[in-house]
N, C-alpha and C positions, 0 to 999 in steps of 0.2 A: 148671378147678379141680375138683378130686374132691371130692363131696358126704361130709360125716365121715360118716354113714350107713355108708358103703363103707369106710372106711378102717379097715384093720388094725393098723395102726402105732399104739405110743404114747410117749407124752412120759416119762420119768420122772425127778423131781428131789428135791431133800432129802436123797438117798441117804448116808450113813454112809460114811466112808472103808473102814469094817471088812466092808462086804460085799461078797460076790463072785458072779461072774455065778451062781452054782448056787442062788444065795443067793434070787436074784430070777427064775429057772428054777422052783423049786420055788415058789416065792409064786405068781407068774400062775396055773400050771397048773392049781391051783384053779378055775382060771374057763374051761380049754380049752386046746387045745394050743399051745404058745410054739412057733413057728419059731425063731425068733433073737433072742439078747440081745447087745446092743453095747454096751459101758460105752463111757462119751467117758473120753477120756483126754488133757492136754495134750500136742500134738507135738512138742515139746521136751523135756519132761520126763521123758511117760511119765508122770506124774501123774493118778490117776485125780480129776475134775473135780464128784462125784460128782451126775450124771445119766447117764441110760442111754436105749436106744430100743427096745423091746420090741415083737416081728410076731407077732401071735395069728394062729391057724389061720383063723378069720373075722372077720367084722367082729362077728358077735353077740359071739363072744367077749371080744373086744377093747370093745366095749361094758362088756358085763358084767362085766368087770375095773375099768374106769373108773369104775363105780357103785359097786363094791364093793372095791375098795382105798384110793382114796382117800383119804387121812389113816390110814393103815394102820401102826402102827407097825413098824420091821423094824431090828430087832436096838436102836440107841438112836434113832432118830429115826422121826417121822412124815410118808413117802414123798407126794408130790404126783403125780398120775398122770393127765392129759391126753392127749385124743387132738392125735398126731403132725400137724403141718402136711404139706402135702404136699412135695414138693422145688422144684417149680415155680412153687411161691409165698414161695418166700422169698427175701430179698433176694440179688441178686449180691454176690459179695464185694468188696472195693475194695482193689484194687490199691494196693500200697505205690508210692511213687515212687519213680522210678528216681533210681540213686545217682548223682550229676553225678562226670564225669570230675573226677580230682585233676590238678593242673598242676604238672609235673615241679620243683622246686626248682633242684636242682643245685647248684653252688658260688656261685654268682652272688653280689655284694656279700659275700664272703668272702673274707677273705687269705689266700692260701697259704703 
């Protein structure tokens, strides 16, 4: 398990439908360089979910965003910003069950 010390990655939720990745590019960078912004987005939809995953250039950074965003207002709402769990400590997904074969009808006990 990576020590959050280390971790660059962050959590972010509360987000506004109304904002867009430049939105939250330009807020981090205040605190250091943003690698990458990923908005979650439903996969069906395409509906932005509003939380996002923000990679700071270090871990201080990514720190010190943490400290200092947090409850940040950004555009109408106030943004919650946690460091990012790692991937390997998160739950496996759980498999939907499989769909059971249908059993063919046909005309059976039907009059012709």
């Amino acid at each position: 398990m990576k020590d959050k010390s280390t971790n660059k990655d962050l959590y972010v939720s509360d987000i506004s439908s109304n904002v867009q990745e430049e939105d939250l590019r330009k807020l981090f960078a205040v605190c250091g360089k943003v690698r990458a912004v990923h908005l979650i987005t439903d996969q069906k939809t395409g509906q932005f979910k509003g939380c996002a995953f923000i990679n700071m250039g270090t871990a201080a950074e990514a720190k010190d965003a943490l400290n200092t965003l947090d409850g940040t207002r950004l555009i109408d709402r106030c943004i919650k910003v946690r460091a990012a769990r790692p991937k390997n400590t998160m739950a496996p997904a759980t498999p939907s069950a499989p769909e059971k074969p249908r059993k063919a009808r046909g005309a059976r006990g039907r009059r012709q």
